[in-house]
C-alpha positions as CSV (number, residue, x, y, z in Angstrom):
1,X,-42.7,41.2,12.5
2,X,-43.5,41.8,8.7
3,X,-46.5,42.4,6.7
4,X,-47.5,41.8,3.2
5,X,-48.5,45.0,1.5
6,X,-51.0,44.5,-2.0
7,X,-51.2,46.8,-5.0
8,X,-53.9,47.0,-7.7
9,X,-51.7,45.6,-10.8
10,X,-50.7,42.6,-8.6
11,X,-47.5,43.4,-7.1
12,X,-46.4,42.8,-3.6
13,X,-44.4,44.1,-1.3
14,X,-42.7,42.8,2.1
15,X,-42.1,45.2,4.9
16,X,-40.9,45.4,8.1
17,X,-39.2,47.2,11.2
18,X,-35.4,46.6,11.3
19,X,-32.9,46.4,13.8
20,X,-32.4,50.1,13.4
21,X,-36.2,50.8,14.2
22,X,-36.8,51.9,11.2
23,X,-39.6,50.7,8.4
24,X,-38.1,48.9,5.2
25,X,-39.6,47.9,2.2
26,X,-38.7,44.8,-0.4
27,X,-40.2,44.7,-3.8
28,X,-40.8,41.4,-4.8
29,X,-43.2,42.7,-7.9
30,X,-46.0,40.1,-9.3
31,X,-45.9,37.0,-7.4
32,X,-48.8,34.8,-5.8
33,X,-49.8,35.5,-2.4
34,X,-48.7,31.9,-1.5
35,X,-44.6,32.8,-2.5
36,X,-45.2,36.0,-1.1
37,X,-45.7,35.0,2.7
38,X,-43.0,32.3,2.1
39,X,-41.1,35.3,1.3
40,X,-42.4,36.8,4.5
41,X,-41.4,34.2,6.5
42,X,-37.8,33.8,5.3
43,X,-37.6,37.8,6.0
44,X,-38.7,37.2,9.6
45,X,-36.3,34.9,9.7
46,X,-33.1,37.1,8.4
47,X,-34.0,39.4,10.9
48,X,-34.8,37.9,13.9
49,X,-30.7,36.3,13.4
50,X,-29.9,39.9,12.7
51,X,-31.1,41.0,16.2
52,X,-30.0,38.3,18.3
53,X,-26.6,38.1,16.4
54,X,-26.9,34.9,15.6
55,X,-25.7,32.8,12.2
56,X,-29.1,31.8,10.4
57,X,-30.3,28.6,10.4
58,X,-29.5,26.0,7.0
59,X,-32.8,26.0,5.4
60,X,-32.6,29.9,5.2
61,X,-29.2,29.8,4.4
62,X,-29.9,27.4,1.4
63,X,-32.8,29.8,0.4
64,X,-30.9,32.6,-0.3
65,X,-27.9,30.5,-2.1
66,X,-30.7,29.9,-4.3
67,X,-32.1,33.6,-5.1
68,X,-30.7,35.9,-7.8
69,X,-27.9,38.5,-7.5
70,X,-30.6,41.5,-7.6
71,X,-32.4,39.9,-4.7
72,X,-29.4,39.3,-3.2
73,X,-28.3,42.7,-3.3
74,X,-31.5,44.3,-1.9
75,X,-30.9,42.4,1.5
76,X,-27.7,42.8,1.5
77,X,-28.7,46.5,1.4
78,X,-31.2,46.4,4.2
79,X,-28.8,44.8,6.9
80,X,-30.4,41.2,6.3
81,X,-27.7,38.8,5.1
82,X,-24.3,39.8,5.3
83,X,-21.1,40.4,2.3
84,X,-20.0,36.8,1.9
85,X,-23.5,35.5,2.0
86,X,-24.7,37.7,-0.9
87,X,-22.5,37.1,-2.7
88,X,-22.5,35.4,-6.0
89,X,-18.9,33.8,-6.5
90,X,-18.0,32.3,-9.6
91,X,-15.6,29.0,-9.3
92,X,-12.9,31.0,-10.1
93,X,-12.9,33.6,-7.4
94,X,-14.1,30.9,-4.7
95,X,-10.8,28.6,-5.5
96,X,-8.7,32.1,-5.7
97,X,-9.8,33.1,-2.4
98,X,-10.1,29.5,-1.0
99,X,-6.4,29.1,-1.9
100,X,-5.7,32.1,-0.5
101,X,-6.8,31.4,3.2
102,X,-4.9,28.5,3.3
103,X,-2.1,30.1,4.9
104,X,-1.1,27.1,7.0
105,X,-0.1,24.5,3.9
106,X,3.4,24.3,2.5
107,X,4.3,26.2,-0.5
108,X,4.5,23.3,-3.0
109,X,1.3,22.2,-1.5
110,X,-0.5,25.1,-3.1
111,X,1.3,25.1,-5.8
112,X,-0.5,21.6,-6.4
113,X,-3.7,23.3,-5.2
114,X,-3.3,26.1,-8.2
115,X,-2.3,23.5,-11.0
116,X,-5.8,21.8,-10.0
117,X,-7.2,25.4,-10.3
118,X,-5.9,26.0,-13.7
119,X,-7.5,22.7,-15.1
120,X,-10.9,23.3,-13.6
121,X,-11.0,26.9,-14.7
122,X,-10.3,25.8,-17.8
123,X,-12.4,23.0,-18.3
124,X,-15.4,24.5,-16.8
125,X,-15.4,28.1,-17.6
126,X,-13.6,31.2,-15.7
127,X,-17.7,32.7,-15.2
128,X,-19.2,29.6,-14.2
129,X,-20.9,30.5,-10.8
130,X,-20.1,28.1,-7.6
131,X,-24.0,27.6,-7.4
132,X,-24.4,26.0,-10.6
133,X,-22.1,23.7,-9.9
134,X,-23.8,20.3,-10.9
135,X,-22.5,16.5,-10.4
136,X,-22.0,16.4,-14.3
137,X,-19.1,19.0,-14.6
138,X,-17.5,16.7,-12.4
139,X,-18.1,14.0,-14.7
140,X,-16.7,16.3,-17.8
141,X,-14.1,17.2,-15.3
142,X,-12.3,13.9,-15.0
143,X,-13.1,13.1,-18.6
144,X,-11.0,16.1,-20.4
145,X,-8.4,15.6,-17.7
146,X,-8.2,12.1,-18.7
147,X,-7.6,13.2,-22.5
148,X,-4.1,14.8,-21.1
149,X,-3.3,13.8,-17.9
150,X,-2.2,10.2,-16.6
151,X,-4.7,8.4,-14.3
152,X,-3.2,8.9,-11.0
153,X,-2.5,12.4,-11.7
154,X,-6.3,13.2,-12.7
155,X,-6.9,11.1,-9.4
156,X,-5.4,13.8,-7.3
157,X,-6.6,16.7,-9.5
158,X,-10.1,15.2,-8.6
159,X,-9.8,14.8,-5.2
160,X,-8.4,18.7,-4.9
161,X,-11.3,19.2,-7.1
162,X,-13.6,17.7,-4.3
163,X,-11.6,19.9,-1.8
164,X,-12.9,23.1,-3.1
165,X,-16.3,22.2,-3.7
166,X,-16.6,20.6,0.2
167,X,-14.9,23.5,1.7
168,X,-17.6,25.9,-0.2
169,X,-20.4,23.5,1.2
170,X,-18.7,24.1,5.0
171,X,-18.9,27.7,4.3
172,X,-22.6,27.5,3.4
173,X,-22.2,28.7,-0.2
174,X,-23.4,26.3,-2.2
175,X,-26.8,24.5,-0.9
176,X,-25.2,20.8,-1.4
177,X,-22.0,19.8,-2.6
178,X,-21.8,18.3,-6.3
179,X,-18.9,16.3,-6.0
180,X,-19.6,14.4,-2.8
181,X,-20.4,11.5,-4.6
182,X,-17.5,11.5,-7.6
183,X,-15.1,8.0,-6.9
184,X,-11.8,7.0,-8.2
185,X,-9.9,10.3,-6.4
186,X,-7.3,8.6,-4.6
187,X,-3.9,7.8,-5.9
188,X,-3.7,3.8,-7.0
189,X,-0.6,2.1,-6.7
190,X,0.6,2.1,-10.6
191,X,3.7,-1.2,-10.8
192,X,4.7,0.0,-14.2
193,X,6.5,2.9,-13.4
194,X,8.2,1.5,-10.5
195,X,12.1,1.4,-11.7
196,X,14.7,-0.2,-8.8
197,X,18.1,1.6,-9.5
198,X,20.8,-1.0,-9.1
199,X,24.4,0.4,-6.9
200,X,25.7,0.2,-10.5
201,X,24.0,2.8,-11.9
202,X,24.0,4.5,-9.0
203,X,27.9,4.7,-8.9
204,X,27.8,5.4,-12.8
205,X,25.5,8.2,-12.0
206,X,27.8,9.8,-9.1
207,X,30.6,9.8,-11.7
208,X,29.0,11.8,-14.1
209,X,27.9,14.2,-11.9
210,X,29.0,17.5,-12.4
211,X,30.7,19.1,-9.1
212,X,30.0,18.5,-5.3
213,X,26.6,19.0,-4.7
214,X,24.6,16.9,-8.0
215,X,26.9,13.9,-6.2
216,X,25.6,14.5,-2.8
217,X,22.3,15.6,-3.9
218,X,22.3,12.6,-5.5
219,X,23.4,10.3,-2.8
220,X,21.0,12.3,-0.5
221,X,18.1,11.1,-2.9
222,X,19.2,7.5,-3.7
223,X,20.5,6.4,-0.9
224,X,19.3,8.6,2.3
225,X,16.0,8.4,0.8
226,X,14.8,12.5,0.6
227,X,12.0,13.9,-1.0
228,X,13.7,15.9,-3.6
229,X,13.9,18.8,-4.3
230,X,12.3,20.1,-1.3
231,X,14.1,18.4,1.4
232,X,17.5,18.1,0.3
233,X,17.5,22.0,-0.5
234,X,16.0,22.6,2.8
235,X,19.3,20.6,4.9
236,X,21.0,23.1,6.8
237,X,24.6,22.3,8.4
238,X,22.8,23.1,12.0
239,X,21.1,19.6,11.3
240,X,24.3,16.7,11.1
241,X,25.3,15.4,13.7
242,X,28.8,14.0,12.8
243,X,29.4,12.9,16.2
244,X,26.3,10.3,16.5
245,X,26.3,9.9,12.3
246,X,22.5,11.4,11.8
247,X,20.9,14.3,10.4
248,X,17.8,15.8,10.8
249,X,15.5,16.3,7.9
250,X,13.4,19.4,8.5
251,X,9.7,18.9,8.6
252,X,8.1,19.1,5.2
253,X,5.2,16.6,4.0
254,X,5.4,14.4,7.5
255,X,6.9,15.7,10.9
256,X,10.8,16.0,11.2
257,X,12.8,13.0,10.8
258,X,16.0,11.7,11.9
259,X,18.1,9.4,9.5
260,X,21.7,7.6,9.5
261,X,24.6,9.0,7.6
262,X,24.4,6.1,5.7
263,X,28.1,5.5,4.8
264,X,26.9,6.1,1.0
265,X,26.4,9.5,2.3
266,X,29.3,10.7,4.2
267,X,32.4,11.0,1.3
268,X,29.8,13.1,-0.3
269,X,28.5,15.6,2.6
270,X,32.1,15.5,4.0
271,X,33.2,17.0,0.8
272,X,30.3,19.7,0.5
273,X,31.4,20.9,4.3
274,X,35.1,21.2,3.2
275,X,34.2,23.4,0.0
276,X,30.9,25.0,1.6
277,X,31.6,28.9,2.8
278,X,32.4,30.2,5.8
279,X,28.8,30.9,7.6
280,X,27.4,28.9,5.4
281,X,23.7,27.7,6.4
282,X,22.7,25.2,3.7
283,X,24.2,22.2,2.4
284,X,23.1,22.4,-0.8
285,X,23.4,26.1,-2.4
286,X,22.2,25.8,-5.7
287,X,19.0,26.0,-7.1
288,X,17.1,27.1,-3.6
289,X,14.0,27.3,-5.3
290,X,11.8,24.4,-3.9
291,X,10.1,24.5,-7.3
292,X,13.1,24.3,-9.3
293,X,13.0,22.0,-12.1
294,X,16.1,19.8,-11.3
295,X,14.3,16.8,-13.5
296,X,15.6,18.0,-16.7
297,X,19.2,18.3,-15.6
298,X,19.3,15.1,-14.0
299,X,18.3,13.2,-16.9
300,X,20.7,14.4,-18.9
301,X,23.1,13.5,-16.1
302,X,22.1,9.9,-16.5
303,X,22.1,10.0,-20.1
304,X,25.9,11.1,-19.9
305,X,26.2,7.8,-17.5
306,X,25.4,6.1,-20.7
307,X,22.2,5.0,-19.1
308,X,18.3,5.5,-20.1
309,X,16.2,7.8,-17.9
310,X,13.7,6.3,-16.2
311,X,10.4,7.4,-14.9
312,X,10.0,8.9,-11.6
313,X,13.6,10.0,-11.6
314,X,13.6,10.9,-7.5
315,X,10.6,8.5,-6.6
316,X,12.1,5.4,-7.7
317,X,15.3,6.5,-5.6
318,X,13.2,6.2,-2.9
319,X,11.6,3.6,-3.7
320,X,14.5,1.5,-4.2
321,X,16.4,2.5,-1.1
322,X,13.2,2.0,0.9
323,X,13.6,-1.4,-0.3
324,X,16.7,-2.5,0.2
325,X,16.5,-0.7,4.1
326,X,13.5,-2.9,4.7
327,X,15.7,-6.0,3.6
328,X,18.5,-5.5,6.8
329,X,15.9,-3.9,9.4
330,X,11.8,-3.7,10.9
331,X,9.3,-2.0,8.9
332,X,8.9,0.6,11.6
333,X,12.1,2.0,11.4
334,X,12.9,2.1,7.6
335,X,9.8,4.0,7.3
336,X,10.8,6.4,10.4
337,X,14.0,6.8,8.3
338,X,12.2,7.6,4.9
339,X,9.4,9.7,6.5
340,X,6.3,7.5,5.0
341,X,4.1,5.2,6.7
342,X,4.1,0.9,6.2
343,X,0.9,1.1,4.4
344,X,2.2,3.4,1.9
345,X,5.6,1.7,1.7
346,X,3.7,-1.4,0.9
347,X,1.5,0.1,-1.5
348,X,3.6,2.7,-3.5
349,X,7.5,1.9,-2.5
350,X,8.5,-1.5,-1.9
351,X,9.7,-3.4,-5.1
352,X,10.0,-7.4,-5.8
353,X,13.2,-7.1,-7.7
354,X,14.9,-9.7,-9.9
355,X,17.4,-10.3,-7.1
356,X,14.7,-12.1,-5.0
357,X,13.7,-14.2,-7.8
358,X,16.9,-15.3,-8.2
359,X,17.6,-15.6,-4.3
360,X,14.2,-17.5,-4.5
361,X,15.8,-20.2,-6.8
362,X,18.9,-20.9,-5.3
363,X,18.9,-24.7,-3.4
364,X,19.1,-24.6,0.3
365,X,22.2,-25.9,1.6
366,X,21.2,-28.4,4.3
367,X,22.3,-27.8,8.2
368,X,25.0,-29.8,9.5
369,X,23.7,-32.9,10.6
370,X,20.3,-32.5,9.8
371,X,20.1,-35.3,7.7
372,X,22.2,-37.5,10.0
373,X,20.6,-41.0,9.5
374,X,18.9,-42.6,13.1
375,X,19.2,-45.8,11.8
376,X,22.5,-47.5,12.0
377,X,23.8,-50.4,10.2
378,X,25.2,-53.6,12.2
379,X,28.2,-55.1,10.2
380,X,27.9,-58.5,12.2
381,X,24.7,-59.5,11.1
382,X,24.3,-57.4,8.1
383,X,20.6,-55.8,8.9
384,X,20.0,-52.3,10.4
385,X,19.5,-51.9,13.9
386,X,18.2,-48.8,15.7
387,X,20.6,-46.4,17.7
388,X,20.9,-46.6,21.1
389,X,18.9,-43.7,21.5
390,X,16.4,-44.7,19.3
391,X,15.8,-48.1,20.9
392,X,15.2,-46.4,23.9
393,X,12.5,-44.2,22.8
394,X,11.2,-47.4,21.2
395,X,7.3,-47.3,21.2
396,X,6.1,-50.5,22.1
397,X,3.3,-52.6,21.3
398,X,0.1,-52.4,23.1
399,X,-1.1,-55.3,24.8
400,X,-4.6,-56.2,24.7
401,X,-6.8,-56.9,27.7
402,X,-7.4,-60.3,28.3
403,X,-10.9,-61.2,28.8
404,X,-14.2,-59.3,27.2
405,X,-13.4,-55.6,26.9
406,X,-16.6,-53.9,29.0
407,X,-18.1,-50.7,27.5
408,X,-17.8,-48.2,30.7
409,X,-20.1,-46.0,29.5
410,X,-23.1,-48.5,30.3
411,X,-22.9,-50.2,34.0
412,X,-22.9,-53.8,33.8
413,X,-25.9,-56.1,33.7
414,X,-26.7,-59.6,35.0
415,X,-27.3,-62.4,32.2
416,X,-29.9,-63.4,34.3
417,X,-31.9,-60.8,33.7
């Protein structure tokens, strides 16, 4: 199907009939007549998938990741690989448009996607090609992150990180993926920043909310257990049902979710629906950004309570309410209620709080008559004589055989033998 053509100074040439009929040529200038019919053979290959229509195989598709941008563009030019497969994307533009086809994530989810982008651009150069891509810029990738980010947070950066690169392996345009084999890029359960936030604060927080909505955000969070911002900003009217005292939380991170109006809860909504508009679609009408910032706002809120902000403002709200749900009812349902799954409730929400040590001290009060004494004591003679009950349940001895006990296990033999 191809030929190898020879000239006097050394340089070779590839050429062939393509799917047009017509002959083309590929320089491949001074090379040994060994590469050259490698060459060949990978050209036979390109176009025998560009006749039949066909996607090439992967040891031809890993050949030409690996072949410069001036090859690349000469069979690109002749009909033998197509756009993507030519081209040479730097990590940059692969995460851009990798980012971009994702039209079926959630808006804060790629919004976590491009803060990953931004430290792996930065780190490892806007022109760095995806092909030379090696296992150590991973390693120098979780090592500067680790110089400003917390662990858990380069943990998820990481594993976005790996994302990208496995994606671009799917696609076919990288040869093998460099990160496959980076650890430590799953979120670990971190007990110091877990804060339980006690009804007291809670009520000291409602007061010093500023109007409606900051106290029934606020309950929403702490004591129905919302992802915030996202979900309480995303509660329309359409979803309470005040006649069986539920609403529906619209589906965000997990499916849609139904959860009690928790009687936390309903002072606050009640008074949203009596001030909210007429036609009025969402309960909470402030700040509808998802992305809005509402951290910085709330801890001054808390600092007007007279209390200190503490970490994981909205988490820990959660958290705590996870905690004290899974107190009164079964796993299942608290974490049908709070939209997460047991094993992450037992690994990044459920607190051991300084109540249950102190519930854990307390003596046990004994049971009425649990302690009731069998034995009882016979005034006339002065000596303790079993109950009635107990003396007729009275074990009693066990008499012994009379006579040599015979093993039955042997049969019996004559003495006279």
């Amino acid at each position: 199907m191809a030929s190898i053509t020879k000239q006097a100074n050394g340089k070779k040439t590839v050429q062939f009939v393509g799917a047009d009929g017509k002959r083309r040529s590929i320089r491949l200038g001074k090379m040994s007549v060994r590469d050259a019919e490698k060459f060949k053979g990978r050209v036979e290959d390109l176009l025998a998938a560009t006749i039949a229509g066909c996607s090439i195989d992967r040891d031809t598709a890993e050949w030409v990741a690996r072949l410069e941008q001036v090859m690349l563009d000469r069979l690109a030019k002749l009909g033998l690989i197509q756009g993507q497969q030519r081209r040479s994307l730097t990590i940059a533009e692969w995460i851009d448009e990798y980012i971009t086809s994702r039209t079926d994530l959630a808006s804060r989810t790629i919004n976590n996607l491009r803060q990953a982008q931004g430290f792996i651009i930065r780190i490892l150069g806007e022109h760095k090609l995806l092909r030379d891509v090696t296992p150590g810029d991973g390693d120098e990738l979780r090592r500067s992150m680790l110089n400003c980010l917390g662990e858990n947070t380069v943990r998820r950066h990481m594993g976005r990180a790996k994302q990208f690169m496995r994606a671009a392996h799917r696609r076919r345009l990288i040869e093998s993926d460099p990160f496959d084999d980076i650890k430590g890029c799953s979120v670990q359960a971190d007990e110091s920043r877990l804060f339980f936030v006690t009804r007291e604060m809670a009520d000291k927080v409602i007061d010093a909310c500023p109007d409606v909505e900051w106290r029934l955000l606020f309950a929403l969070v702490r004591f129905g257990g919302l992802r915030c911002p996202s979900e309480p900003l995303d509660l329309t009217w359409d979803c309470i049902d005040w006649d069986l005292n539920r609403f529906r939380v619209n589906k965000h991170k997990t499916s849609t979710r139904t959860v009690p109006i928790f009687p936390e809860i309903r002072p606050h909504l009640e008074a949203a629906f009596e001030q909210a508009e007429e036609g009025a679609r969402f309960v909470i009408t402030r700040d509808r950004n998802t992305n809005a910032n509402l951290r910085t706002q709330f801890n001054r809120i808390v600092e007007k309570a007279g209390l200190t902000p503490w970490k994981k403002p909205f988490q820990n709200c959660r958290s705590t309410r996870e905690t004290e749900l899974a107190e009164r009812f079964p796993i299942q349902v608290v974490t049908g209620w709070i939209g997460n799954s047991p094993r992450v409730a037992l690994k990044h929400y459920l607190q051991t709080t300084d109540a249950h040590f102190e519930e854990a001290c307390k003596p046990v009060e004994p049971s009425a008559g649990a302690l009731q004494n069998p034995v009882q004591y016979d005034a006339a003679s002065g000596r303790d004589e079993p109950s009635n009950d107990q003396a007729k349940t009275r074990i009693q001895p066990e008499t012994k055989p009379c006579g040599p006990v015979l093993d039955r296990r042997y049969p019996r033999q004559d003495s006279n033998l």
